[in-house]
Structures are given as C-alpha cells and as structure tokens.
DRENZA-304997 format. One record per residue (C-alpha): residue number from 1; residue in three letters; chain; x, y, z. Coordinates in steps of 0.25 Angstrom, whole numbers, plus 5000, padded with zeros to 4 digits. Example, Ala and Ser with C-alpha at 12.3 -4.5 7.8 and 13.67 -1.06 7.14 Angstrom:
// residues 2
<r n="1" res="ALA" chain="A" X="5049" Y="4982" Z="5031"/>
<r n="2" res="SER" chain="A" X="5055" Y="4996" Z="5029"/>
//
This chain:
// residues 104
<r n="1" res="UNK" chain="A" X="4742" Y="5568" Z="4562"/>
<r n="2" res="UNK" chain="A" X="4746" Y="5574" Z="4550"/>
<r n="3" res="UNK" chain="A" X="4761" Y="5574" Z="4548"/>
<r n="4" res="UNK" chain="A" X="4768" Y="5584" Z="4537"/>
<r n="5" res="UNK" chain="A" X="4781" Y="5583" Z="4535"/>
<r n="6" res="UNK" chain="A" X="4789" Y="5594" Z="4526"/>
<r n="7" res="UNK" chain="A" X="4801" Y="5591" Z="4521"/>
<r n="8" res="UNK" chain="A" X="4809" Y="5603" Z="4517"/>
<r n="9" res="UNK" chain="A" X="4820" Y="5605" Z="4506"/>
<r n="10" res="UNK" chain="A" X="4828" Y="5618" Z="4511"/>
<r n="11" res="UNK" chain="A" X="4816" Y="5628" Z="4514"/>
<r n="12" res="UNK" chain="A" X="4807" Y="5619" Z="4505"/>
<r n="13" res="UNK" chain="A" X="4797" Y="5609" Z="4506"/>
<r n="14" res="UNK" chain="A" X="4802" Y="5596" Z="4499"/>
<r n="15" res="UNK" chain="A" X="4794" Y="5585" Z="4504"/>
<r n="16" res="UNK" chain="A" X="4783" Y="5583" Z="4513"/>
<r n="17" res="UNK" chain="A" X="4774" Y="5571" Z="4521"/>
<r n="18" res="UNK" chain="A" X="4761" Y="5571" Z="4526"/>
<r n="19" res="UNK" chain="A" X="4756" Y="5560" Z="4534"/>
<r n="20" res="UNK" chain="A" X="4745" Y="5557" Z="4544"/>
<r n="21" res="UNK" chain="A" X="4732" Y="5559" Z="4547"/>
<r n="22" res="UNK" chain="A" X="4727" Y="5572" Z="4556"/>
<r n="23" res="UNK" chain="A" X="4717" Y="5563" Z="4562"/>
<r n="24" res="UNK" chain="A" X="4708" Y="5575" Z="4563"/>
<r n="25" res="UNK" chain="A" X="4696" Y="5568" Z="4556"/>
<r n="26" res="UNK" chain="A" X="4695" Y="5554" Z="4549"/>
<r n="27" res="UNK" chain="A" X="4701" Y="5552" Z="4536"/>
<r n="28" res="UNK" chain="A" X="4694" Y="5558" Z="4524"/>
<r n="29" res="UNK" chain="A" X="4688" Y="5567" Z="4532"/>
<r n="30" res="UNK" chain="A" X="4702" Y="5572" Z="4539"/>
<r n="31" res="UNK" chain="A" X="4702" Y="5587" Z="4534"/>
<r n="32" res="UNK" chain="A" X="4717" Y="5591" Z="4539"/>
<r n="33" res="UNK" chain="A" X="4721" Y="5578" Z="4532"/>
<r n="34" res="UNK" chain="A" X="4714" Y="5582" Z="4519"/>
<r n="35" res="UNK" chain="A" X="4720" Y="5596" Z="4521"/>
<r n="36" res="UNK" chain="A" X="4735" Y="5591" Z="4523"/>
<r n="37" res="UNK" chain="A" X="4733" Y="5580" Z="4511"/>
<r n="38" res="UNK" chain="A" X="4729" Y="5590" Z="4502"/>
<r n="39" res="UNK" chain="A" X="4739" Y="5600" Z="4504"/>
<r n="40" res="UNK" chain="A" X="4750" Y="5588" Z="4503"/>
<r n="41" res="UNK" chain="A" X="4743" Y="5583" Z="4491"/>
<r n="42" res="UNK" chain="A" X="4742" Y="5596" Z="4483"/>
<r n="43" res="UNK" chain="A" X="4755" Y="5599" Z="4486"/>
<r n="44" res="UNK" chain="A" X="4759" Y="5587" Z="4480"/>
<r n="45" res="UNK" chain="A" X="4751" Y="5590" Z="4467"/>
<r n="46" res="UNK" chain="A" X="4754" Y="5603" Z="4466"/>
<r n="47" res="UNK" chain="A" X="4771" Y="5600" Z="4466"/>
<r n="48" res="UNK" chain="A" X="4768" Y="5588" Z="4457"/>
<r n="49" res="UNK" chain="A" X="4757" Y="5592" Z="4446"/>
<r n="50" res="UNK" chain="A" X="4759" Y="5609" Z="4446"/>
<r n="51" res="UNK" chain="A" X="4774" Y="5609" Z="4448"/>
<r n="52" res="UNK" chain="A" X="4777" Y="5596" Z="4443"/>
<r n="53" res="UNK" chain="A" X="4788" Y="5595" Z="4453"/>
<r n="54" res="UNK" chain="A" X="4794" Y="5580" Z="4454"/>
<r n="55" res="UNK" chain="A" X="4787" Y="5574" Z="4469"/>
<r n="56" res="UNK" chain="A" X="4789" Y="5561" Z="4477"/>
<r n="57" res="UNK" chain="A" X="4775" Y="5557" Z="4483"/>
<r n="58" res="UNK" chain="A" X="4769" Y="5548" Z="4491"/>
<r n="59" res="UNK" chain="A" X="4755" Y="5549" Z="4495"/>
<r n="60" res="UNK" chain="A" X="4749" Y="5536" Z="4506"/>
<r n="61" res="UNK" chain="A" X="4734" Y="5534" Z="4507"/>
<r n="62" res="UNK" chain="A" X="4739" Y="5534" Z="4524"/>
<r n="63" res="UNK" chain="A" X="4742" Y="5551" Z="4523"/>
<r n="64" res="UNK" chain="A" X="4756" Y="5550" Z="4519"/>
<r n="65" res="UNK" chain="A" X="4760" Y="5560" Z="4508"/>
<r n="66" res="UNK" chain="A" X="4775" Y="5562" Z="4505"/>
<r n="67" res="UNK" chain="A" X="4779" Y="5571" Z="4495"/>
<r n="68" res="UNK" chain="A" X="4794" Y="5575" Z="4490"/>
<r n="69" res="UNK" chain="A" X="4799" Y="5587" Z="4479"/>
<r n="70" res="UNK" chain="A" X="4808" Y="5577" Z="4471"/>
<r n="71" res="UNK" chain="A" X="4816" Y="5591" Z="4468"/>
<r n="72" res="UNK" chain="A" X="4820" Y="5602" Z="4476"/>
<r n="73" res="UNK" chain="A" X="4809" Y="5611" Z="4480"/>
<r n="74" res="UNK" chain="A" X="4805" Y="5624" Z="4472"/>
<r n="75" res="UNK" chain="A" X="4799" Y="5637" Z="4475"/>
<r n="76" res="UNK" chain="A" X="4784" Y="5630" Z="4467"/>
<r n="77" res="UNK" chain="A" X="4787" Y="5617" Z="4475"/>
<r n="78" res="UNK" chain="A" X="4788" Y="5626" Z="4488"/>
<r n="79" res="UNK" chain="A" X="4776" Y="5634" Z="4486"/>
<r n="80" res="UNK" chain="A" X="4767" Y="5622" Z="4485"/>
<r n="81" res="UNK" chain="A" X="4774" Y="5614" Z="4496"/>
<r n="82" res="UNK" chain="A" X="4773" Y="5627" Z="4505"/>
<r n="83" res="UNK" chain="A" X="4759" Y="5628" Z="4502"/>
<r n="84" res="UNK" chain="A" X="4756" Y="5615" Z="4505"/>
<r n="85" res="UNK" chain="A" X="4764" Y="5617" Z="4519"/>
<r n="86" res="UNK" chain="A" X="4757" Y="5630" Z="4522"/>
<r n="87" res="UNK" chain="A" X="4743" Y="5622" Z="4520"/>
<r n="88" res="UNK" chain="A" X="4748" Y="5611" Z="4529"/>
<r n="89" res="UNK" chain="A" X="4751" Y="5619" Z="4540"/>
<r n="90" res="UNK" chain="A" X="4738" Y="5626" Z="4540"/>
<r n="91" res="UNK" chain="A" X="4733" Y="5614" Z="4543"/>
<r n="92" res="UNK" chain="A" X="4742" Y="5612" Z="4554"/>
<r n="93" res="UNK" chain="A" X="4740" Y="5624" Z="4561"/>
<r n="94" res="UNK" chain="A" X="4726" Y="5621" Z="4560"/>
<r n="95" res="UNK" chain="A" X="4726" Y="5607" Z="4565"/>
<r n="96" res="UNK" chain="A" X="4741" Y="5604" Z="4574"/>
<r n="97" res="UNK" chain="A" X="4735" Y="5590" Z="4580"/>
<r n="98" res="UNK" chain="A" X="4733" Y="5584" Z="4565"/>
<r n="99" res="UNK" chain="A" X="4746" Y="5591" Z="4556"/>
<r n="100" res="UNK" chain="A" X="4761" Y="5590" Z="4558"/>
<r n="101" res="UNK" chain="A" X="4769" Y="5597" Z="4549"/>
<r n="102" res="UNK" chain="A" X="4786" Y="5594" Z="4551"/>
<r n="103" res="UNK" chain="A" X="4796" Y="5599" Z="4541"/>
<r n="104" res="UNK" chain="A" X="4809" Y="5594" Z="4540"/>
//
C-alpha cells in the first residue's frame, strides 16, 4: 500500500510523505505507483525550480519521498501542494485497496 501522509501548517499543507508500494502490479510496470511518484515529484520541482521556495527532501530508491516547506506556506506554495493532493486522491478514490492518504 501506498501511504500519503499530509502534514498541515494551519489550513496549509507544509510537508508531506509518500511511502510504499500499491502492489497493484510489479515495479516499473506499477501504474498507481507511477502516478503517485509523479505528482509527489513535480510537486517537489515545481516549489523548488518555479517558486524557488527553500525545501527539505529526501527522496529513497525503497518509495520514500519526504518533503518539508523550510518557510511558512504561501498562497503559490498552496496552489501546487493542493494540486498535487487533489491528483492523489483521484487516485485514491480510484483505487482504495493500493492508497492511504492521512493528514495530520
């Protein structure tokens, strides 16, 4: 199972984790793992290389992705995080068994 854990500032998302595997096909061929990575990852990207926002990350070859806004969030910093969230609970809705998504 894929585990996505928000971590909220407020109203506004801060950090968040993604870990695991969905299981719902073998690795590289995993689309609900591609989907997740790549919503996590351009997130990532877009707060670091468009908004040139200061970020902790750490990103492990196992599925572990753990980013963290070093400042307070924004409204631009919301806007992608919130995107990236609405993309991951798609996802979610579409397949329950393979995606957990907690926020704290």
């Amino acid at each position: 199972m894929i585990r996505i854990k928000i971590i909220r500032s407020g109203n506004r998302i801060a950090a968040f984790r993604v870990n695991g595997h969905s299981g719902t096909a073998p690795r590289g061929e995993d689309i609900v793992c591609a989907g997740v990575s790549a919503l996590a990852q351009t997130a990532l990207l877009g707060l670091s290389e468009h908004l040139h926002r200061q970020i902790s990350y750490d990103i492990q070859p196992g599925g572990d992705l753990r980013m963290t806004l070093r400042g307070e969030p924004d409204d631009l910093t919301e806007a992608i995080l919130e995107t990236m969230l609405l993309g991951m609970t798609e996802i979610q809705r579409q397949y329950p068994k393979a995606v957990q998504i907690t926020e704290s």
